[in-house]
BALOBA-1460 file (C-alpha; in Angstrom, 3 decimals):
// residues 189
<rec num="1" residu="x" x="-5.475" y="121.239" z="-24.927"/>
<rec num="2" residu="x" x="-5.774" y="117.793" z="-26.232"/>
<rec num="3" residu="x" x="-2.893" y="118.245" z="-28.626"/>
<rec num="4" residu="x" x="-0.582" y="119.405" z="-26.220"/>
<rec num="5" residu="x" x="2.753" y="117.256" z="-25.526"/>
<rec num="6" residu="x" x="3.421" y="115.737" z="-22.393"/>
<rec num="7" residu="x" x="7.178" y="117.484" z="-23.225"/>
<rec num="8" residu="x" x="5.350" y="120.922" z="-24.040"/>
<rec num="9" residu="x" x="2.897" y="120.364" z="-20.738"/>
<rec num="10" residu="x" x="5.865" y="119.939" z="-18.820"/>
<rec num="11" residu="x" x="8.222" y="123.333" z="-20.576"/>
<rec num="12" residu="x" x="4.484" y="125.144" z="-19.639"/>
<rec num="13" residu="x" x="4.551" y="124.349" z="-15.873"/>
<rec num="14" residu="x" x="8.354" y="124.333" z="-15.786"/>
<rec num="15" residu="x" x="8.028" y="127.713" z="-16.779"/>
<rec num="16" residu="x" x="4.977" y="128.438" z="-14.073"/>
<rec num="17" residu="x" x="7.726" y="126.259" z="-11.363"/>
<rec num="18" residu="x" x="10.609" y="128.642" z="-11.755"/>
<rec num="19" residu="x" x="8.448" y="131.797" z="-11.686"/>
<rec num="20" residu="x" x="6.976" y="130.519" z="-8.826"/>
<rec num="21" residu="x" x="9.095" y="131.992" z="-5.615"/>
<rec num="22" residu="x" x="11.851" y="129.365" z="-6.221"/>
<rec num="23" residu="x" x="15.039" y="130.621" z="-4.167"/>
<rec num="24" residu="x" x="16.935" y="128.441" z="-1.422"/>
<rec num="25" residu="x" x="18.594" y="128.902" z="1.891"/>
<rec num="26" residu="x" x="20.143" y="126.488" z="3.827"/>
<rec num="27" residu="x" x="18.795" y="126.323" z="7.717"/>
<rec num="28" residu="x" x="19.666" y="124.052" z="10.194"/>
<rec num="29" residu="x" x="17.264" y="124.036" z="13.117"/>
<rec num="30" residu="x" x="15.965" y="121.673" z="15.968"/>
<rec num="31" residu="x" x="12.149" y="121.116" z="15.755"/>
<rec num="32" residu="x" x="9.676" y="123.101" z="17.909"/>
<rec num="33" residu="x" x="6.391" y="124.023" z="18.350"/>
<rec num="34" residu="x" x="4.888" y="127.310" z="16.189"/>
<rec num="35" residu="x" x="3.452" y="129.806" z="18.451"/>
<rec num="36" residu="x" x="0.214" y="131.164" z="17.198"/>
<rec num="37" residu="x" x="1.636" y="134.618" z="16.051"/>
<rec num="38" residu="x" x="4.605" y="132.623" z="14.366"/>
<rec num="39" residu="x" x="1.832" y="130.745" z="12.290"/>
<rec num="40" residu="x" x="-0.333" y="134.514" z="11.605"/>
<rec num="41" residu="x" x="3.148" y="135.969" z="10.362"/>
<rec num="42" residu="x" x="4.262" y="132.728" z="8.527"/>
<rec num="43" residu="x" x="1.240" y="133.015" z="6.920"/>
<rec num="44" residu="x" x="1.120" y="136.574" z="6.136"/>
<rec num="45" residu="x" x="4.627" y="137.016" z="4.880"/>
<rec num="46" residu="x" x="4.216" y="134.295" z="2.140"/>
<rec num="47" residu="x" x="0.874" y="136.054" z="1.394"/>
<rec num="48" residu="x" x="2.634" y="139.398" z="0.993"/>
<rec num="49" residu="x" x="5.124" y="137.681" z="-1.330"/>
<rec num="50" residu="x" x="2.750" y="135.683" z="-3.668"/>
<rec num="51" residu="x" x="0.804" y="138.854" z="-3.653"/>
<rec num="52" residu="x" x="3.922" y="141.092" z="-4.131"/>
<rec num="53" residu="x" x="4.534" y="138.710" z="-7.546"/>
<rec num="54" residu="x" x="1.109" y="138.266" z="-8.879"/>
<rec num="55" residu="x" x="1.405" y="142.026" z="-9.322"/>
<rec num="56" residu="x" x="4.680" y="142.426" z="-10.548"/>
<rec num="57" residu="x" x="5.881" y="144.347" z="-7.464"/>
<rec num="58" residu="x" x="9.266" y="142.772" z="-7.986"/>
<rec num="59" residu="x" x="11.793" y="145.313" z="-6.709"/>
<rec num="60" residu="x" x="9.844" y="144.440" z="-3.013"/>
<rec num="61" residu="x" x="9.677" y="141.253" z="-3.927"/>
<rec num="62" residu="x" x="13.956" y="141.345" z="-4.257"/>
<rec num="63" residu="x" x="14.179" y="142.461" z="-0.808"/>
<rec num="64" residu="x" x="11.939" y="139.945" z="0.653"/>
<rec num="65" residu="x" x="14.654" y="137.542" z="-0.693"/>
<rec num="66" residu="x" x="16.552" y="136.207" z="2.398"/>
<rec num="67" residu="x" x="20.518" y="137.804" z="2.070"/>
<rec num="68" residu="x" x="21.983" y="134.071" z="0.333"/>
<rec num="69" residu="x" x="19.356" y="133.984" z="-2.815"/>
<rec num="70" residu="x" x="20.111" y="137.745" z="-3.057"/>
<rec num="71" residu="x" x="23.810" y="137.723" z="-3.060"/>
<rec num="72" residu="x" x="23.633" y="134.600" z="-6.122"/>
<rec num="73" residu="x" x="21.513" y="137.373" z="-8.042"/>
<rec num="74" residu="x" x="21.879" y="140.948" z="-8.469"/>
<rec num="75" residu="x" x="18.885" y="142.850" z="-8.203"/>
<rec num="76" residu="x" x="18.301" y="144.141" z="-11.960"/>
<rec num="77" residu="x" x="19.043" y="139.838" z="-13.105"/>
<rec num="78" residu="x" x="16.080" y="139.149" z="-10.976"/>
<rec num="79" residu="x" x="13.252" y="142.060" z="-12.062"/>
<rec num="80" residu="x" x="14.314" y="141.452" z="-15.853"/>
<rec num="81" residu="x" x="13.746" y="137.871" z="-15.396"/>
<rec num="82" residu="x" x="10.499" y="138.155" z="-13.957"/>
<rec num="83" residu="x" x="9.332" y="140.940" z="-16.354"/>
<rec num="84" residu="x" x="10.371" y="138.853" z="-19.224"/>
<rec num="85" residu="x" x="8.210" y="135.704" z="-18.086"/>
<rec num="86" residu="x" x="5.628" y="138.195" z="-17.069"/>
<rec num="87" residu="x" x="3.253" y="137.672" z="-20.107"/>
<rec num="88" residu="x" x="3.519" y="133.442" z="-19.888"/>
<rec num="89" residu="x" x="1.189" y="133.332" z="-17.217"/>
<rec num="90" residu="x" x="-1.265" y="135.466" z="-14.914"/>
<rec num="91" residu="x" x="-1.255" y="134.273" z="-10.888"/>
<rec num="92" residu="x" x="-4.301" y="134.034" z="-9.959"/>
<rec num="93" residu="x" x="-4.384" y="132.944" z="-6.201"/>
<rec num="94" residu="x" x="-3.198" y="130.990" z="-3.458"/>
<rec num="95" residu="x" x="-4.117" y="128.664" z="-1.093"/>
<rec num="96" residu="x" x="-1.719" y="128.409" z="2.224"/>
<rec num="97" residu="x" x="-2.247" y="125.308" z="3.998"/>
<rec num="98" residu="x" x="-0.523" y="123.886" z="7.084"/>
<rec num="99" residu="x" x="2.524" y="125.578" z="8.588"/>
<rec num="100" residu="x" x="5.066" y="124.120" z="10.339"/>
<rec num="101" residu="x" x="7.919" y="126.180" z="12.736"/>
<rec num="102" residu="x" x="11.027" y="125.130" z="13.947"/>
<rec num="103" residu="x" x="12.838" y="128.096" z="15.309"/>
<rec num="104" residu="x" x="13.808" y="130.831" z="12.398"/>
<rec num="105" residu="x" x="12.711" y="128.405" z="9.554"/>
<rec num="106" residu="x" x="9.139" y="127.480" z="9.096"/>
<rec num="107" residu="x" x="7.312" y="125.322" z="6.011"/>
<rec num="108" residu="x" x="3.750" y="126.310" z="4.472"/>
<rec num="109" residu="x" x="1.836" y="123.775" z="2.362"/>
<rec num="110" residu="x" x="0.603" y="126.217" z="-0.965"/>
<rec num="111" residu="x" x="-1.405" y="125.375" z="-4.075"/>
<rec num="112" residu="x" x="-1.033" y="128.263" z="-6.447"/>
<rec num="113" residu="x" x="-3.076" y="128.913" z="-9.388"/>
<rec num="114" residu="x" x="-2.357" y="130.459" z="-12.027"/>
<rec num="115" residu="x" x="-3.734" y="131.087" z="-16.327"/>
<rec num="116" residu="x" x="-0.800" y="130.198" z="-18.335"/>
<rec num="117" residu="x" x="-0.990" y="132.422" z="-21.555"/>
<rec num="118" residu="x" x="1.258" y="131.721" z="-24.686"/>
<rec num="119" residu="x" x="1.421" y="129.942" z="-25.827"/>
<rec num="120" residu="x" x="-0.999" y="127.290" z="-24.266"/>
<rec num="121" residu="x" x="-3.937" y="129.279" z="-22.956"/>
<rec num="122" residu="x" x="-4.553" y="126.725" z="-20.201"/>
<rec num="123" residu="x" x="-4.936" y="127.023" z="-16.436"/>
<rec num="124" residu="x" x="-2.312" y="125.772" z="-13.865"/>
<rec num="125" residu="x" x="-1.782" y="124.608" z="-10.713"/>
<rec num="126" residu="x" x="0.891" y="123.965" z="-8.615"/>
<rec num="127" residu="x" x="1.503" y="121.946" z="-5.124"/>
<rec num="128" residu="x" x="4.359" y="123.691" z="-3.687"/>
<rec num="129" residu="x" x="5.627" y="123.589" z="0.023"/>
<rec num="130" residu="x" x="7.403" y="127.019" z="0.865"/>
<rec num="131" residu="x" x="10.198" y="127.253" z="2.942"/>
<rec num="132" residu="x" x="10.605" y="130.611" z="4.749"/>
<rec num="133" residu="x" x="13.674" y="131.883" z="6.976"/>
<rec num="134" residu="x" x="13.561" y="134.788" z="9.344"/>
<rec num="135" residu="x" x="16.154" y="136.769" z="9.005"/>
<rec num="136" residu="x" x="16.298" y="140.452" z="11.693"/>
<rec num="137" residu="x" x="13.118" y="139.654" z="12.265"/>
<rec num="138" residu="x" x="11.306" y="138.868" z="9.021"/>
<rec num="139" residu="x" x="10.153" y="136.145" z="7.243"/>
<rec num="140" residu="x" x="11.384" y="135.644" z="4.122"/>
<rec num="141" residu="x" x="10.706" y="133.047" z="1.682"/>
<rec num="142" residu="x" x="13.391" y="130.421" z="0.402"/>
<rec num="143" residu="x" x="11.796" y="127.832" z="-1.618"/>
<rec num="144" residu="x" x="14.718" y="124.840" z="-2.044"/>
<rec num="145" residu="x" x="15.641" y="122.976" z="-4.512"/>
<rec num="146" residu="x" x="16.012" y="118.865" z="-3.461"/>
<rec num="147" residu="x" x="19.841" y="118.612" z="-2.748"/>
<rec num="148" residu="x" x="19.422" y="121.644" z="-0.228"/>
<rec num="149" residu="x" x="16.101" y="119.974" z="1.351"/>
<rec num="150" residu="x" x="18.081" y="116.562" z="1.416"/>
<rec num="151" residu="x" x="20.868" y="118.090" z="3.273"/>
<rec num="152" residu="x" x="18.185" y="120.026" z="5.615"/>
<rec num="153" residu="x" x="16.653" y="116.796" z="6.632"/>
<rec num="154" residu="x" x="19.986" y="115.112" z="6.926"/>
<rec num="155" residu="x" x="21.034" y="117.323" z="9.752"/>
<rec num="156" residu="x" x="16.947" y="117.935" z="10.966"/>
<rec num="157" residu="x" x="16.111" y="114.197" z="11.374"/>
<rec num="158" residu="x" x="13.464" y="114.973" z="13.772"/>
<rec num="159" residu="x" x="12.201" y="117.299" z="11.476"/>
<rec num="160" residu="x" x="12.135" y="114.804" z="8.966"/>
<rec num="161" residu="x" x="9.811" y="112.582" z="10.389"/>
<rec num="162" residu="x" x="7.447" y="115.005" z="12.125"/>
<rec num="163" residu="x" x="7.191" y="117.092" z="8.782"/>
<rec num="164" residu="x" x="8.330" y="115.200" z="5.990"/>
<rec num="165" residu="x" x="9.161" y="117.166" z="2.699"/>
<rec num="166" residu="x" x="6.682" y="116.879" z="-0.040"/>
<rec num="167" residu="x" x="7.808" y="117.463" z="-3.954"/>
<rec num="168" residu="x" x="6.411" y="120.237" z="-5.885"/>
<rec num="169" residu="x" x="3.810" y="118.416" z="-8.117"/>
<rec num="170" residu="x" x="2.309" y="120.454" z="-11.022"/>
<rec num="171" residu="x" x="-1.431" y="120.328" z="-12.770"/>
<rec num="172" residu="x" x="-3.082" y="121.140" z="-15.942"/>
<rec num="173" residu="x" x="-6.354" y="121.551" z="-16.461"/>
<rec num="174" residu="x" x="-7.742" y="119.398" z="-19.642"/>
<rec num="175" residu="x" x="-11.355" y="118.776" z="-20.160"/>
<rec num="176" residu="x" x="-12.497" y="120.193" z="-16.684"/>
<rec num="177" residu="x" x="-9.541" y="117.682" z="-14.758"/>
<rec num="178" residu="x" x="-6.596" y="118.218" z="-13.326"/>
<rec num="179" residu="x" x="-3.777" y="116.290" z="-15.233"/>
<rec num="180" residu="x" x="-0.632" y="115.977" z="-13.530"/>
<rec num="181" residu="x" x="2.130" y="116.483" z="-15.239"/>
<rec num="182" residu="x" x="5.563" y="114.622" z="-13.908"/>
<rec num="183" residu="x" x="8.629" y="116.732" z="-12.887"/>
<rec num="184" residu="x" x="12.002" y="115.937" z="-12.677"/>
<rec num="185" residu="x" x="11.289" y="112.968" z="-15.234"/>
<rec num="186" residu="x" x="11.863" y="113.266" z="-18.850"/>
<rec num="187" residu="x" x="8.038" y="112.481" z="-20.169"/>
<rec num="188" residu="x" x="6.944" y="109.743" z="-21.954"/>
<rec num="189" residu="x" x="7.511" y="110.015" z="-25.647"/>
């Protein structure tokens, strides 16, 4: 691990990010309290989903898509993708953390771990806040990207400061530490 690039530590989680339920939808919502079964079935559905990837269930993991990320990618795009970046890494688990509701959209605090394979052979972590919709009656993960969660918090101010949006920050383990490794910067060279 010591030889590893701060440019090939950041391709490695990169490639652990976008396999990691990254998908968007854009919800407008005013802010209120989550009801306890809200919070059992936030928690639940993004349970389902992580464990829905982790074992390469990805045709049920397509349909737990909410309708926009599904109509930007057919079906067959998605399950090839994830079967091809199927042998980079091995999930391992998830921790959900906080949730927070505000009517059909709800945000979950995650760490994910995972073993990235080849061509590394290191372990991984990511920080990750999920963003679910429900949509008839489901919740469906949407993870955003940062000009959708700017625009959400544009027109949610009151979300904004009550839950304020958290970037995805990503870990390797060197030497029994976790090194974070920066995203969205070009590294250090």
């Amino acid at each position: 691990m010591k030889n590893l690039s701060k440019s090939k530590l950041l391709i490695l989680t990169l490639m652990f990010a976008v396999c990691s339920l990254s998908f968007l939808a854009p919800v407008s919502l005013p802010v209120i309290s989550a009801a306890p079964s809200d919070d059992s079935e936030v928690r639940n559905a993004v349970q389902r989903i992580f464990d829905q990837l982790k074992g390469g269930q990805y045709e049920a993991l397509y349909d737990s898509l909410p309708s926009s990320s599904r109509s930007r990618m057919s079906r067959d795009r998605f399950v090839k993708a994830l079967q091809g970046s199927r042998n980079m890494y091995q999930l391992e688990r998830i921790e959900i953390g906080p949730t927070r509701v505000s009517g059909d959209l709800a945000v979950v605090d995650t760490t994910m771990y995972a073993r990235i394979a080849q061509p590394f052979n290191a372990d991984g972590k990511l920080v990750v806040q999920q963003y679910l919709v429900r949509e008839d009656g489901s919740w469906r993960v949407a993870t955003g990207d940062r000009p959708t969660i700017d625009r959400f918090l544009k027109s949610n101010p009151g979300f904004a400061r009550k839950f304020p949006i958290k970037p995805t920050r990503a870990f390797v383990q060197q030497d029994g530490k976790w090194v974070e490794i920066p995203l969205g910067r070009r590294p250090d060279k």
